[in-house]
N, C-alpha and C positions, 0 to 999 in steps of 0.2 A: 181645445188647446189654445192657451193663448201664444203671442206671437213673440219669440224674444226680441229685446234691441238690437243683438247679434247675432249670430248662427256661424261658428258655435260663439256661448260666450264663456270667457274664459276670467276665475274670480280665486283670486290667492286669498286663504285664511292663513297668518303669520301672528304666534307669538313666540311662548316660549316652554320649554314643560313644562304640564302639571296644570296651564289655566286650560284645558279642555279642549283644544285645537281640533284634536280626530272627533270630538260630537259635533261641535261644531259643522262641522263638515258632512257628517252623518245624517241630520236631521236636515241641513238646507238639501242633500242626494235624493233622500228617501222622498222629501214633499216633493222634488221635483219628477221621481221616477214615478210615485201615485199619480202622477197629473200627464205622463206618458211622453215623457220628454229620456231622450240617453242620456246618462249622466255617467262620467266618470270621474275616477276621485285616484291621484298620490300622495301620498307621504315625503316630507322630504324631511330629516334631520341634520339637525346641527350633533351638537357634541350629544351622546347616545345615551342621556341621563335627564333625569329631572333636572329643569332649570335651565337645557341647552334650545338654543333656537330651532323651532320647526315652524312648516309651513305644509300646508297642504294646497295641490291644484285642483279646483275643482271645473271640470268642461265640461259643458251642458248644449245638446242639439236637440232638433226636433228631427234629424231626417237623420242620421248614424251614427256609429259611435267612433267616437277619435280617441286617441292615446291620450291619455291623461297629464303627460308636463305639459307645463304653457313655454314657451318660446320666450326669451328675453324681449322686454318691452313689449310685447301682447296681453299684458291684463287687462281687461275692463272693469274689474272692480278688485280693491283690498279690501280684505274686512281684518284690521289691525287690532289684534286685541293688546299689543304694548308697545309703547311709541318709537322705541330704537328698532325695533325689528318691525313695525311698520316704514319705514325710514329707508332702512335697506331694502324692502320688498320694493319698494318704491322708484329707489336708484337701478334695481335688476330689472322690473318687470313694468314700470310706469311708461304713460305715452304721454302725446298730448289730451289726447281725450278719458285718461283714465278716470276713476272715482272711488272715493277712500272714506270707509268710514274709521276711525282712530279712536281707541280707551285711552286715555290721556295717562293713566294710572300706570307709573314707571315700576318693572322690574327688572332688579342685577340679574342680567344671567350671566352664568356663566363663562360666557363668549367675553364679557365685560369684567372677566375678574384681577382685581389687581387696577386695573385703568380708571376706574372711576365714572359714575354715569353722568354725560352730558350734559347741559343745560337743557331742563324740561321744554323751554318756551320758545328754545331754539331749535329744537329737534320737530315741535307740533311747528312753528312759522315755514320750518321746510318741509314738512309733510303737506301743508296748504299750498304751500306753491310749487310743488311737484305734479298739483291736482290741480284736471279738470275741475273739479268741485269733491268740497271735503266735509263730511259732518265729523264734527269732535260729539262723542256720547260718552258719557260721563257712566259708564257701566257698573266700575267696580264701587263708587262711590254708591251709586242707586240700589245694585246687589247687598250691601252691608247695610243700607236703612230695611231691605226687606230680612234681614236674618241671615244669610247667607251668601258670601262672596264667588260664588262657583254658580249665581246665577247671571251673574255678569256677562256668561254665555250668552243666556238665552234673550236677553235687553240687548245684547249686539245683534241676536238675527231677528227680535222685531223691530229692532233701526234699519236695518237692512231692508226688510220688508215691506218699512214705511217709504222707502224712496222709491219705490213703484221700480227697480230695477231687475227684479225677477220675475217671472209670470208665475206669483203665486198672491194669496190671499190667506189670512186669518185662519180661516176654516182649513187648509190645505194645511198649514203646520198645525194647528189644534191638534189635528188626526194622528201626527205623527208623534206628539206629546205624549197623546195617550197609548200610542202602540211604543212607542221607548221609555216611557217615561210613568208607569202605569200607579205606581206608588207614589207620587207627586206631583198630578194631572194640572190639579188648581195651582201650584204656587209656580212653575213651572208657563201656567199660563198668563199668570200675574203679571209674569216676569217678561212675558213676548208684547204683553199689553205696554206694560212700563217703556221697553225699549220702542214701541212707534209711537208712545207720549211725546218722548225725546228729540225726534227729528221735528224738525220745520220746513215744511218743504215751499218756497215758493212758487208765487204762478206767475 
């Protein structure tokens, strides 16, 4: 078992209904329980319909299992699949040392109707500098040259994967691709490949 950066560590998935929030969550749980680590997961909704904000917490130890909300300002990782509710994940749950990865790709939810959405470039400039460090992934752009916009998912958790900030590897999600994923193994994998294409990690 590898060793986490924190114990526990605690990493909010935040978009909005309907882009896939609860697999999300699902597939980073499952790789991390195959590899013997506790993992627990919440749901948290916005408005109780496609289209309304949700976020899920996910907590991850090696030595017990903790309740699953994170504490305001205790995330160490967002993984924002849409920039307003990345934004706000950020103002609730952000530190100084947190880390965000962010789908730049805007949806109205909701929460936002009637008001009008933001300035795109203003919304990612504060999600950078709310962050220790921020990768912008370009997911849902990536997902629709591969055929399919709902794998935008899975290019966000091999971004995730490529910033070395979970103790998991390639092989560890692969496995769980093909145990959730069993009718879609390859494109599915394509698609986790695509997402650590994406990150640049410096040394």
């Amino acid at each position: 078992m590898k060793q986490l950066i924190k114990d526990p560590l605690n990493i909010i998935v935040s978009g909005v209904g309907g882009q896939g929030n609860v697999m999300v969550s699902l597939v980073i749980g499952n790789a991390l329980v195959n590899e013997g680590y506790f993992v627990t997961i919440g749901e948290t909704y916005g408005a109780s319909q496609r289209g309304g904000s949700v976020m899920s917490h996910v907590k991850i130890s090696a030595v017990k299992q903790y309740g699953p909300l994170i504490a305001k300002g205790q995330a160490d990782i967002i993984l924002g699949m849409e920039p307003v509710e990345t934004l706000r994940m950020l103002k609730q749950f952000g530190n100084d040392s947190v880390k965000t990865i962010v789908n730049p790709r805007p949806i109205h939810a909701i929460d936002l109707a009637g008001t009008g959405y933001p300035d795109l470039s203003n919304v990612l400039e504060k999600v950078a500098g709310l962050s220790f460090k921020c990768y912008t992934v370009n997911a849902t752009e990536e997902a629709q040259k591969m055929g399919n916009p709902i794998l935008a998912n899975m290019i966000l958790i091999g971004a995730l994967l490529k910033t070395g900030l979970l103790p998991l590897d390639e092989t560890s999600l692969e496995k769980v691709i093909r145990e959730m994923f069993p009718g879609a193994v390859e494109l599915n994998t394509s698609a986790l490949k695509r997402g650590m294409e994406l990150v640049q990690i410096e040394n």
